[in-house]
C-alpha positions in Angstrom: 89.8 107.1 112.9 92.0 110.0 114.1 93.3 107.8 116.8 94.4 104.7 114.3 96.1 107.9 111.8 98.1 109.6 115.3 99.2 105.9 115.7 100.6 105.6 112.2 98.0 103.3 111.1 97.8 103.6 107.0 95.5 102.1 105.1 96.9 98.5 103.0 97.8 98.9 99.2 94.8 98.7 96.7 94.5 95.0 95.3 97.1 94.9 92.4 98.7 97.9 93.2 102.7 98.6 92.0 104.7 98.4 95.1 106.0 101.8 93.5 102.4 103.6 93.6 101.8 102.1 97.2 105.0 103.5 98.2 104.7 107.1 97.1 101.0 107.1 98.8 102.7 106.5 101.9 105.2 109.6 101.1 102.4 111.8 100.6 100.8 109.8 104.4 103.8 111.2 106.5 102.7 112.7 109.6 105.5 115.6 109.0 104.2 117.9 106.4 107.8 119.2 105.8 108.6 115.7 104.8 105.6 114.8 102.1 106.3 115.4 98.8 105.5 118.0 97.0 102.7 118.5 94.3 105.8 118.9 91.2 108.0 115.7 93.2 104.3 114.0 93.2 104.1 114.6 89.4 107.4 114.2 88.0 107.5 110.7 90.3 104.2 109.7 87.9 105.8 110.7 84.7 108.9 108.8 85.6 107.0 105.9 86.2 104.5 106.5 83.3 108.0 106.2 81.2 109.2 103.0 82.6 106.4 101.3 82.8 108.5 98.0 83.8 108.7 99.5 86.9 104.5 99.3 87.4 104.6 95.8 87.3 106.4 94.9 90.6 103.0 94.8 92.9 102.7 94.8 96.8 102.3 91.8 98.6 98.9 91.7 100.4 98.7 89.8 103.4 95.0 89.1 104.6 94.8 87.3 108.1 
């Protein structure tokens, strides 16, 4: 596990997950601590998107192969 995580391997989007949601869990996966987000960027990032709730509805693409 440590090996794939030093190689930058992160774990696929949840089934129906907005692209938006999969993209700030990969923020918050960055290797550099100094560049995750922090806890008040984490929450007002959520209470943006809790506001626009449009913007939940775009989700990732899955791939499975």
């Amino acid at each position: 596990v440590m090996n794939a995580v030093e190689q930058d391997y992160r774990l696929p989007p949840p089934m129906d997950c907005p692209a938006v949601l999969h993209q700030l869990m990969l923020e918050c996966w960055v290797k550099e601590r100094n560049m995750r987000p922090r806890f008040g960027q984490i929450v007002s990032t959520l209470d943006k998107l809790l506001r626009n709730a449009a913007s939940l509805k775009v989700l990732t693409s899955t791939h499975s192969g």
